[in-house]
N, C-alpha and C positions, 0 to 999 in steps of 0.2 A: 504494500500500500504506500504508493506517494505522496507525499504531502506538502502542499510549498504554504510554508507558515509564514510568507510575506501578505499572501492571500485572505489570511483571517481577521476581520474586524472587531468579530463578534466574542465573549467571553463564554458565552452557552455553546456555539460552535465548537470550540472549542473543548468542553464538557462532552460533548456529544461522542467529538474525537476519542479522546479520552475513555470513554466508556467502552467504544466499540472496538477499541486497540485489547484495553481489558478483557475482552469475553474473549477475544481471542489469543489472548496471551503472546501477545506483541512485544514482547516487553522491551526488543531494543528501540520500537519507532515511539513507544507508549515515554522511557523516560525522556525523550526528546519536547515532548509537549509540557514540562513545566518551563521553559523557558520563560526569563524574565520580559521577552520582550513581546509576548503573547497577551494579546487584552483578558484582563482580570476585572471582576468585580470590586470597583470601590469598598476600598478597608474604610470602615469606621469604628473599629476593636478598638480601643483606648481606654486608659485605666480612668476615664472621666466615665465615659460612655457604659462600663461594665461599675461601677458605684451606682449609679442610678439603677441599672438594670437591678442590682443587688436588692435595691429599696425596694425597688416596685412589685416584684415578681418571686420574693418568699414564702408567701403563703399558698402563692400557687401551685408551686415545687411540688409543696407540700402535700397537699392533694391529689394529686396528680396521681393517676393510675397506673400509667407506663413508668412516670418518672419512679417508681416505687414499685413495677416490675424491674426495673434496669439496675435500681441498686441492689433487688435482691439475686438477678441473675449474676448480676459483680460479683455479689458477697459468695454464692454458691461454686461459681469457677474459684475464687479464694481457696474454699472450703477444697476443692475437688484436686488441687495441686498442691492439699498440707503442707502451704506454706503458710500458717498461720503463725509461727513464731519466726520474725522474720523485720525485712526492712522496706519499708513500702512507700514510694511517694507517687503523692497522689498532684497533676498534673493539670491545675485551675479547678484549687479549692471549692469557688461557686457558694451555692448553699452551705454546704459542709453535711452534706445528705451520706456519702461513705463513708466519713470521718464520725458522724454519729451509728453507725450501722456496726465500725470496725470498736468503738469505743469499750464494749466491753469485754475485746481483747487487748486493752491496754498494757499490759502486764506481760503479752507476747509479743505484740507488734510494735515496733519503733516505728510510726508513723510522721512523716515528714508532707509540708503543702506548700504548693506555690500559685501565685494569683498574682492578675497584674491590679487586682482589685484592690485597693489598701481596706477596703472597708471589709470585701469577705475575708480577708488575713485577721482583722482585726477582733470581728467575728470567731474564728475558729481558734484564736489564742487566748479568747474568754470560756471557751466551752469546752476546749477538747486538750488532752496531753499530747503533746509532742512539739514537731518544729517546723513552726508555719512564717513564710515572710514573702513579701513582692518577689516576682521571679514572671522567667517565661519561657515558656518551651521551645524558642530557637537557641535558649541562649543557659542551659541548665549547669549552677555553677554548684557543681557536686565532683570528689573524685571519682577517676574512672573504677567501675567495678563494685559504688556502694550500697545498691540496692538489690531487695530479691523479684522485688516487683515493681512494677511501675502500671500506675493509671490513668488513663486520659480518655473522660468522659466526654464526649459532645463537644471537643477542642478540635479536630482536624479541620471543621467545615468551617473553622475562625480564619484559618493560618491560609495566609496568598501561597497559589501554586506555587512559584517560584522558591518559597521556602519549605514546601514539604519536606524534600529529602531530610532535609539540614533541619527537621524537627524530628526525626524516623534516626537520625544519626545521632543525636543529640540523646534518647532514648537509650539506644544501643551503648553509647560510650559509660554511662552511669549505670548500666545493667550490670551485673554480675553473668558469668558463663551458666548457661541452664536458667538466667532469669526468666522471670513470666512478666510480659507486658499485655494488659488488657483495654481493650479500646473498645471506645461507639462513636457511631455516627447517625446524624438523622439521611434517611431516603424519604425521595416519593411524595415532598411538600411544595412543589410547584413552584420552586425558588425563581423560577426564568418569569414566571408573572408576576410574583411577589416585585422582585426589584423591577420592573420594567413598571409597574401601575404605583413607584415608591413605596412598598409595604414590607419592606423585607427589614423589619423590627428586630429580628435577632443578630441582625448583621454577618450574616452567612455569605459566605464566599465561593463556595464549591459546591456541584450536583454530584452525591455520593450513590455508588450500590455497590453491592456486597462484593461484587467481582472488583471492581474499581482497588476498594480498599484490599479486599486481600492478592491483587497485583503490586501493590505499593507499597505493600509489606515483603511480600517477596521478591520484591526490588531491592530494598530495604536491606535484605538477609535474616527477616523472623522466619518462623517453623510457626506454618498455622495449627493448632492443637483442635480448638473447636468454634464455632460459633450458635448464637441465638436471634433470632428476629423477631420484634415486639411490632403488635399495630396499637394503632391511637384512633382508640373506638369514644367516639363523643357520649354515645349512650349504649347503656349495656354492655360495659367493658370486659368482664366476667364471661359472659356467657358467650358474644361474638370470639373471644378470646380462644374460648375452648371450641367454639366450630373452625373456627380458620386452623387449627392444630388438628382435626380429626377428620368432620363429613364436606366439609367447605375449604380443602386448603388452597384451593384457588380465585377466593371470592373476591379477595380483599388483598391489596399491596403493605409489603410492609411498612413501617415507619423510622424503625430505630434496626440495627445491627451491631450487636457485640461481638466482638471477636478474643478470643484465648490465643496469643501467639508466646509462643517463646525464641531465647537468644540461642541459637546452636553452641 
């Protein structure tokens, strides 16, 4: 497949690309496409930008029914790689939704958080043990090798193409050998009309699927272990939940995918 990346205007074109290099596991023309010189979706991520976010949208976390599928399929990949007694950091604090979940493993886990958020740092240094401060996933100022785990929840579709690798690298260097890194991503929320009608409030950057990600992880050099995918059922969350896993598995697109990879 040829491509003349002088030709591309568009940042979803692009996406599009991307996707369809992934299903086919392109991988040499695929990592050609984060090029910084390729139109990207306007970043508006900034530690002003994710403070407000903070205010406005904790209680909604909170409730949330996927958002609290997602931290218990976290906590159970945890569970299923006994690594509970261990060193864990966790890759744009947020809420502090894992860091309440891990909390009464205190006593096992050395939990460490980074945010570019001062207010969610601020936050999980009132509530929870361990070592939370400003930080950011291109730029993780930890020695090589001092983690058993690493998590990064609903952070990839922040970070501009151009710096993927160089956050997947960033990972990998403060990973310990046989570390487990476990990640998500939102799919399937029509981010191409979101930003094109201005509505794209979470400030997302990237169109994710499952293939996409675990291409860029194995770009990367993680070892995929397993993955999950949640939908975001507006009503009767439970019960669409368990059709789309049984007599309906093709009714409904996913929303979220987590993945279990580890460091070879």
């Amino acid at each position: 497949m040829k491509i003349d990346l002088k030709t591309i205007k568009d940042p979803f074109t692009v996406e599009k690309i991307r996707q369809h290099l992934a299903e086919r596991e392109n991988y040499s023309n695929l990592k050609k496409m984060y090029s910084a010189k390729l139109p990207a979706v306007k970043n508006i991520n900034t530690a002003k930008f994710w403070d407000s976010k903070i205010n406005l949208e904790k209680a909604i976390h909170k409730k949330s029914p996927i958002v609290k599928d997602r931290i218990n399929v976290v906590f159970q990949f945890i569970k299923s790689t006994k690594i509970r007694k261990g060193r864990l950091l966790d890759i744009g604090v947020g809420y502090g939704l894992i860091e309440k979940k891990l909390s009464k493993y205190k006593k096992e886990i050395s939990l460490t958080g980074i945010d570019i958020s001062k207010k969610a740092i601020t936050a999980a240094k009132s509530k929870f043990k361990g070592n939370f401060k400003i930080g950011s996933a291109n730029n993780l100022e930890f020695p090589d090798e001092k983690f058993d785990t690493v998590i990064a929840l609903e952070i990839l579709e922040h970070i501009p193409p151009k710096d993927t690798f160089k956050v997947f690298s960033e990972v990998k260097k403060v990973l310990r050998q046989d570390g487990y890194f476990i990640i998500s991503v939102p799919m399937n929320e029509g981010l191409e009309e979101l930003v094109k009608s201005g509505k794209n409030l979470n400030a997302h950057l990237r169109i994710y699927t499952k293939d996409l990600l675990k291409a860029e992880l194995h770009l990367s050099g993680f070892k995929i272990i397993k993955d999950k995918e949640l939908f975001a059922f507006s009503n009767k969350y439970r019960l669409k939940t368990i059709l789309s896993r049984t007599v309906l598995p093709k009714r409904w697109r996913p929303n979220i995918v987590i993945i279990l990879a580890q460091k070879p």
